[in-house]
N, C-alpha and C positions, 0 to 999 in steps of 0.2 A: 778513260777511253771507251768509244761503244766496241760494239762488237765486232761491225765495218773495218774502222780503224786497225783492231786489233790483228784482225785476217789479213789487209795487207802488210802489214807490217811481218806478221810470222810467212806468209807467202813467198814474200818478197826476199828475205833472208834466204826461207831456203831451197827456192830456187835460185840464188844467185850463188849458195855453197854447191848444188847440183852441176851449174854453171861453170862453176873455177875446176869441179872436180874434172869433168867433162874435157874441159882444157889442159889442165897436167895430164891427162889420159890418152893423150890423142897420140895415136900409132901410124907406123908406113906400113907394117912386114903385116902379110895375108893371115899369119899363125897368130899375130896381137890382134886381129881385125876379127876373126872369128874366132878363135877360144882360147883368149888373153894371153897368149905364149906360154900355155899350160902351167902358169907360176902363179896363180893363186893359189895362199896358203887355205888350210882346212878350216881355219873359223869363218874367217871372213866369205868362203863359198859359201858357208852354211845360210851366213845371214842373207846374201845377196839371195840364194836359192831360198830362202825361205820367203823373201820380198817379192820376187821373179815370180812366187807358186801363189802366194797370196794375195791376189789382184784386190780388183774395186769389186768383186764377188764375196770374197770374204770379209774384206772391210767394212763395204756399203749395203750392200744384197743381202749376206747371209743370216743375219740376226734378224732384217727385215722379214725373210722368207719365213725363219722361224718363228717368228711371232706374232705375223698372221697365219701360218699353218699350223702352228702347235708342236704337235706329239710330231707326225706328219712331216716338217719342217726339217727334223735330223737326219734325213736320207741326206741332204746336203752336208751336214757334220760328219756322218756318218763315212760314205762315200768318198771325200777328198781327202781324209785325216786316214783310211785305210788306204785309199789309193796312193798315199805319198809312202807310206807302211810298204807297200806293195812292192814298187819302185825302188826303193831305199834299199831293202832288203834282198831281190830278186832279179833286178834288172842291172842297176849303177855302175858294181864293181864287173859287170860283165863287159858292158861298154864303154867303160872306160878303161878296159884290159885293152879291149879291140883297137881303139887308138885312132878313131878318125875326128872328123869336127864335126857332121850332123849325122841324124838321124838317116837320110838317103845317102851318104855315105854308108854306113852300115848295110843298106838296105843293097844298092847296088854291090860294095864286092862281097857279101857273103850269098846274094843268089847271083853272082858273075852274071848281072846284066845292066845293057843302058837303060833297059825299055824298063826294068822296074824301079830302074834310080830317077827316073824321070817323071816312073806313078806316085812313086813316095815322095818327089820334091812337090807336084803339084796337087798332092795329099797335105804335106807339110802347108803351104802356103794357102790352103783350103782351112782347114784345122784354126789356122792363128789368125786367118782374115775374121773367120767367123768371132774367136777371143777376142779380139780388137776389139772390133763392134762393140763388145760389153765394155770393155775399159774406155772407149772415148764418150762412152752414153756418164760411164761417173764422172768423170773432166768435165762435162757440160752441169750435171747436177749441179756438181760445186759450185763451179763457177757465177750461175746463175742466180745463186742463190746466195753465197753470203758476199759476191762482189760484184754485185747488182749488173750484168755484163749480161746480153743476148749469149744462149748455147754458142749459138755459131762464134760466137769472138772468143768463148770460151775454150770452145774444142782447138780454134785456131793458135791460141796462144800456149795450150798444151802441145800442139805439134810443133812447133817452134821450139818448144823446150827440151822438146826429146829427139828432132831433129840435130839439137846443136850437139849432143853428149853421144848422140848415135852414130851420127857421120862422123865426128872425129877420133873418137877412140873407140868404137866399133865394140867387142865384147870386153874390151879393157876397160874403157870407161861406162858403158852398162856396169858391169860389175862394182866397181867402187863405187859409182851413183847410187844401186840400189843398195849396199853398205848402209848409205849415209841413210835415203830412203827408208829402208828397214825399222833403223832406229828412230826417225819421225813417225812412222805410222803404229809401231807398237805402244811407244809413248802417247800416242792421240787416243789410243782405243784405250788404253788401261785406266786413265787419270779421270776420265767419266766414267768409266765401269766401277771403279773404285766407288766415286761422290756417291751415284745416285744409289750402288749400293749403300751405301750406313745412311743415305737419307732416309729410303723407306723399309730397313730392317735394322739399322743399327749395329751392323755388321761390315765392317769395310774393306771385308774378299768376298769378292762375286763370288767365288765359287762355294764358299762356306755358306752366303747368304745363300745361294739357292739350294744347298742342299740342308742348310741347319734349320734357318726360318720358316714362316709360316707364309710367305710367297705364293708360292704354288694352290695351297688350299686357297688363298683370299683370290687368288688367280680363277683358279677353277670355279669357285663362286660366283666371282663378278660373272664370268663367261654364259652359266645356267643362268641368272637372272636376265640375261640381255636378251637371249632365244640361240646364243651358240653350242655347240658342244664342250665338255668337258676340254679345257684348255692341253689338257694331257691325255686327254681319250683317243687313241690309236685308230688309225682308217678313216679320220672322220674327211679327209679331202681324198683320199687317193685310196683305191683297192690293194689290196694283199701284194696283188700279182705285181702292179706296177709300182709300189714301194719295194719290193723284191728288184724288181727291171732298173728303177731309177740310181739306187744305190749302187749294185754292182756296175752299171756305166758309167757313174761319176767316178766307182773305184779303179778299173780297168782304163778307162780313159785318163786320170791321171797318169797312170802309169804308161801312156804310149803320148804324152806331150812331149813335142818335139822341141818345148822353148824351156821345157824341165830339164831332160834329158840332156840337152846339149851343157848346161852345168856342171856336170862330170866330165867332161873333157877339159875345161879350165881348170883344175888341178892338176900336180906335176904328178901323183900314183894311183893305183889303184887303192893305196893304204891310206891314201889322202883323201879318196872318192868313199871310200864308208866312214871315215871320220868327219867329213862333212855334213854327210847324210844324216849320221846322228845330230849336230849338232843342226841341222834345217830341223828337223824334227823337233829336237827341245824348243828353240825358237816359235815354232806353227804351234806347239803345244801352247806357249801365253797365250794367243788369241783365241785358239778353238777353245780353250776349256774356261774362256771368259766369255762367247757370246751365246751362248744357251742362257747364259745369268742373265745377259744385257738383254737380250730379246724381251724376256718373261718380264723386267722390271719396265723396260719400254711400252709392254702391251698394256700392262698393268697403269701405267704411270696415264698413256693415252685413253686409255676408258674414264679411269677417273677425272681426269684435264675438261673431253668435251661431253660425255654422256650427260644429258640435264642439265647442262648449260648454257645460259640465254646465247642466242643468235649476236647478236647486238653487244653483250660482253664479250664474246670469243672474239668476234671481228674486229676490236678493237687492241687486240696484243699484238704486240712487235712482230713475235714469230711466225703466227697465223698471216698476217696482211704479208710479209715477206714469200713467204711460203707457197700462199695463195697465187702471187707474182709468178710465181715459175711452175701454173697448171699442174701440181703435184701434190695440192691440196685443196679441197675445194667441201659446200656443205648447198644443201636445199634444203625449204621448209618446206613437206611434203603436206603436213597438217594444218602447217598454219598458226601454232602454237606458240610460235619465234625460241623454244627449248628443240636444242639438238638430242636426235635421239639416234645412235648407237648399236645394230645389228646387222642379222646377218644380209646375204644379198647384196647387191650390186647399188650405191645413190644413183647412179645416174645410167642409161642406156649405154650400150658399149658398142664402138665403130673396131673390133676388133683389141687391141690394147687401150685403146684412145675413145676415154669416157669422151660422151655427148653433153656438151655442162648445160644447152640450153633442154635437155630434153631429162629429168628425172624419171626413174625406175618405178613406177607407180605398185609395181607385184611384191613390193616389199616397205618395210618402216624404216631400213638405213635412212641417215639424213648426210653420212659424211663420207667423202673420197679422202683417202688417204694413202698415199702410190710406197710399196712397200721399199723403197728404196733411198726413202726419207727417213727410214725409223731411227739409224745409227745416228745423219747428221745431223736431225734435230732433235735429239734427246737431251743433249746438255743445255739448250733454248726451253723447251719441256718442260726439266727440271730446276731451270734457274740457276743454273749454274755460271761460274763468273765468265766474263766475256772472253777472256784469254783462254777460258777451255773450249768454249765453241769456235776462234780461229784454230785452234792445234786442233781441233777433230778435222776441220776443212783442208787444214795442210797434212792431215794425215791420210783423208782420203784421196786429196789429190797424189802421194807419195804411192799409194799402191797402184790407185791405175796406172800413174805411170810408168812404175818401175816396170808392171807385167806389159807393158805396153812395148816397152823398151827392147825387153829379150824377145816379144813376139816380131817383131819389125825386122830383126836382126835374123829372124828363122829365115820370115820371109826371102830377103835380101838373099841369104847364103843360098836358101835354096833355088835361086835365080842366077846369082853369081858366080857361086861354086859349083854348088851339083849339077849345073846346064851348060851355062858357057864356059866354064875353065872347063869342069869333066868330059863333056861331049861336042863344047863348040870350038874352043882355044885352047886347049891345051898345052898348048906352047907359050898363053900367055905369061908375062914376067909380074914380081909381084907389086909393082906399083898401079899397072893394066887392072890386077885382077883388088886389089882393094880400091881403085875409082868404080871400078864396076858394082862393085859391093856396095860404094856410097852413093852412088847413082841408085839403083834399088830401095836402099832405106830411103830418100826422098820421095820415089815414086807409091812405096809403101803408106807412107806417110800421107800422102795425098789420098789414099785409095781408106784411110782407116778414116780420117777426116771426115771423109762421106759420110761411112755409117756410123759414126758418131753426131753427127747431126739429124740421119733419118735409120733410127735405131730399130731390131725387128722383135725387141723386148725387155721386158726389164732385163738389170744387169745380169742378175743369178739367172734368168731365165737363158738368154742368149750363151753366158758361158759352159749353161749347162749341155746342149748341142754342141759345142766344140768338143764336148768332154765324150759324147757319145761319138763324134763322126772319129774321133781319137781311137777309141777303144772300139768301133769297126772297123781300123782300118788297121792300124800300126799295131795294137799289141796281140796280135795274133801271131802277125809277121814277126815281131823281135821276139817274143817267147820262140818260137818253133826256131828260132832265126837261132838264138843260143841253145838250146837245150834236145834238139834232134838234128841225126846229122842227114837224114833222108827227104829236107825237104827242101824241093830244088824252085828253080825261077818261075817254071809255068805254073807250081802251086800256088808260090806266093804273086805272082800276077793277077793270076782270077782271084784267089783272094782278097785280093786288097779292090779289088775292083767292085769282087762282089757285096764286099761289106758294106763298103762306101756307096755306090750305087743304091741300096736300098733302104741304107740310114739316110741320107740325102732326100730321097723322094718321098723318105714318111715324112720327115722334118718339113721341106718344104710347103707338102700336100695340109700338114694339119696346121700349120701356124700361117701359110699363105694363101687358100684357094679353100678354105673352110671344111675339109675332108674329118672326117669323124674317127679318132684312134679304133679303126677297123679290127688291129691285131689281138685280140681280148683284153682289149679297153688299154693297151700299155699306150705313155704319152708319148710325145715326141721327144721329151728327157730323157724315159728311159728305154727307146727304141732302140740305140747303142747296144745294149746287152744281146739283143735280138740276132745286129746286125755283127755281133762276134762272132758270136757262134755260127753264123753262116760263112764267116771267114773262115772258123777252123777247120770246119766240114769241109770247105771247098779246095781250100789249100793243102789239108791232108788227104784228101781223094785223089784230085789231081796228082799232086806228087807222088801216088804210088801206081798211077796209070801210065807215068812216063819217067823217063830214063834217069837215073841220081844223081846228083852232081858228081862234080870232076875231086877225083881222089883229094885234092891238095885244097878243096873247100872244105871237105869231111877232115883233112887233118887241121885247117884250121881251127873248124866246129869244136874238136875237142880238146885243142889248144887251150882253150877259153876256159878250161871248168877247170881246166891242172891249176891247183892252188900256186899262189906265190912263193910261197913257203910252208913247208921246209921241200927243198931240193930246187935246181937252177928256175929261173925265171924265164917267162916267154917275151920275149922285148919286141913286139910291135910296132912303137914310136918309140923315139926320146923320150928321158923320160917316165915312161912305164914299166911298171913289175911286173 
């Protein structure tokens, strides 16, 4: 069977187990619509949170990012694997003490207002519009690419899939989905990390090959002879200051995702909420500490593949001419020579993300585009690997985007349907009112991510990295102060979250839309988050001690929260909870 064959065939399976899941899952009651009727047990959270956390960023993106950035590249590793650290450890069993279903939940009763449940719900649904965006840009990759399907039919038949498991069983059947999810896409990413390790070191654990073998050096070699920098040499894309900036906003920002967070409320304790957490962690642990290995073997694998080889033979491989189909791989003869040649620089002129294929980069010797977001799915193609590994990579990356797709939809929705019209519009609504309402939302969602999955505003890692900053200006400023002081009240956290958000939004914007030069000492628009916390925290703890404290009975809430479970009585909040 080719390769074609092979994909829809695994495709098709498992989405149709996604399918049936989706269907046994399907709830009436508003508590199974948003956070499973708090009975998921502690492994199976872990897996689904580990699924939920690890999009088409980490699957598709992040080994790319790493292995055309290098050294450089692990602020990405770095940054989400301590932000989940962060979270897990600091935030989880907090909020899942507290006892509500979202994040503006939290946000509105512990600073007793509408007006900030209403910043943080259309913060919430800011934050995961933006996430989408990355996850529906991997749904079209795929699709495009090993089932020969136009983006747009691609992206479409992904909404449709996450539509059907969305709408019906709301956080209950997300959750089981990305169960299943989980273990498709960790099985995709390992089975090729494994091959093409002990192909080119003889060694068949990524992570032993890259630290026992001699990789890195033949790595670091190839890279000097081509005119790049040492493959592992430090700073060589980014300043001090903004690998500093970028890191801490991917770490911070994980930690104020509203589509992470809200996973600790589908568990029935809070004993259940850090056995989870470790157990997402070991989980995240397989793939983080497998794609530093996969990057360097993929860089490596692709310098030797096309450096100095004829034009005319490269054009003629399966994977090349496929590849080249979906504008995400392309080559010029600058020289004339009809031999590709392989450096630094740009092949072709840049419309912003969007190489110019008719117009070549003449200020430089590259001859080859290659979009970093191809690195993971065509490496088992690459390396000639048998066709059944190259469909389980595509059903693996279609499994994360859309698993994180799934809980981001459901942010949205909740925060549309719960935290606005139940909390401030209906409140009186009953609960069959308020889960249509909710399923009306994830459609509408659905349509809205569809968009920017078709007109995406960057690569995947690129765009999730912005969610991960507008996160970390906005929300964890707020839930930190929000658990762990009792003096800070609503008009802090208002202009806080306003002010973080406002000025991480208009860098973001300014540098990636309208050509604005990272002004702030050179930090980019990834890691401009960092920036945009710490003007939350300033402004939130200013404010709050310029105006009156909250009401006695939020301050005995506040320190409700930190009284262990045990040993001596429990604070019962919800059902439920210790």
């Amino acid at each position: 069977m080719t390769a074609e064959a092979w994909t829809y065939l695994v495709v098709t399976i498992t989405f149709l187990f996604y399918l049936y899941i989706g269907w046994k899952s399907r709830v009436r009651e508003s508590a199974g619509f948003y956070v499973a009727g708090h009975g998921v047990p502690a492994l199976a959270n872990g897996a689904a949170t580990a699924a939920d956390w690890m999009s088409a960023a980490s699957f598709i993106s992040m080994a790319g990012l790493i292995s055309f950035m290098g050294y450089d590249g692990s602020i990405y590793l770095m940054g989400w694997t301590g932000g989940y650290v962060l979270l897990a450890l600091l935030l989880a069993p907090y909020l899942r003490k507290f006892g509500k279903y979202t994040v503006p939940d939290f946000v509105g009763d512990r600073y007793y207002s509408s007006t900030a449940r209403v910043i943080a719900a259309i913060t919430a649904i800011f934050v995961s519009l933006t996430y989408v965006a990355g996850q529906m840009r991997g749904v079209g990759i795929v699709f495009s690419r090993f089932l020969h399907v136009e983006i747009e039919v691609g992206v479409f038949i992904g909404m449709v899939i996450v539509a059907f498991f969305s709408v019906l069983g709301g956080m209950k059947g997300i959750t089981w989905t990305q169960v299943a999810q989980y273990s498709v896409l960790i099985v995709a990413y390992l089975i090729p990390a494994f091959a093409i390790s002990n192909y080119l070191t003889d060694i068949p654990v990524p992570q032993a090959a890259f630290t026992f073998s001699d990789i890195i050096p033949r790595l670091n070699t190839a890279h000097i002879s081509l005119g790049f920098a040492e493959y592992t040499a430090p700073f060589a894309n980014k300043s001090h200051l903004d690998v500093l900036c970028t890191t801490l906003a991917l770490m911070v920002g994980t930690a104020g995702l509203p589509h992470v967070i809200v996973r600790f409320y589908t568990v029935p304790s809070v004993r259940a909420a850090r056995y989870s957490a470790g157990w997402a962690l070991l989980f995240i642990a397989l793939l983080y500490t497998t794609a530093p290995a996969l990057a360097a073997f993929a860089r490596l694998n692709l310098l030797d593949s096309l450096h100095g080889k004829s034009l005319e033979e490269i054009q003629r491989l399966d994977w090349v001419r496929s590849w080249q189909s979906t504008n995400l791989l392309a080559f010029t003869d600058k020289n004339g020579d009809s031999l590709l040649t392989v450096g630094p620089g740009p092949a072709f002129l840049m419309n912003g993300k969007t190489p110019l294929f008719d117009q070549p980069d003449t200020t430089n010797h590259n001859e080859v585009y290659f979009d970093p977001d191809i690195v993971v799915l065509s490496t088992p193609e690459v390396a000639g690997l048998a066709p059944w590994v190259i469909a389980l990579v595509a059903a693996g990356g279609l499994a994360a985007a859309l698993s994180t797709a799934s809980g981001l939809l459901l942010v949205i929705s909740s925060s549309i349907a719960h935290d606005i019209y139940f909390r401030l519009v209906n409140p009186h609504a009953d609960e069959a009112h308020r889960v249509f309402v909710g399923r009306i939302m994830v459609v509408a969602s659905i349509l809205v991510a569809g968009y920017f999955g078709i007109n995406p505003p960057g690569f995947v890692g690129e765009v999730v990295a912005f969610a991960f900053g507008l996160a970390a200006a906005s929300f964890f400023p707020i839930i930190i102060l929000g658990i762990f002081t009792t003096r800070t009240n609503r008009e802090g956290a208002i202009c806080g979250m306003l002010s973080g958000l406002i000025f991480t939004t208009t860098y973001i914007i300014g540098c990636q839309f309208f050509g604005m030069k990272p002004w702030l000492f050179g930090i980019s628009a990834q890691g401009i988050g960092t920036i945009g916390m710490l003007l939350n925290f300033a402004v939130t703890s200013i404010v709050s001690r310029l105006t009156a404290p909250p009401p006695a009975e939020i301050r005995q809430l506040v320190e409700s929260l930190s009284i262990p479970a045990h040993p001596g009585p429990a604070v019962i909040l919800d059902e439920g909870t210790e």
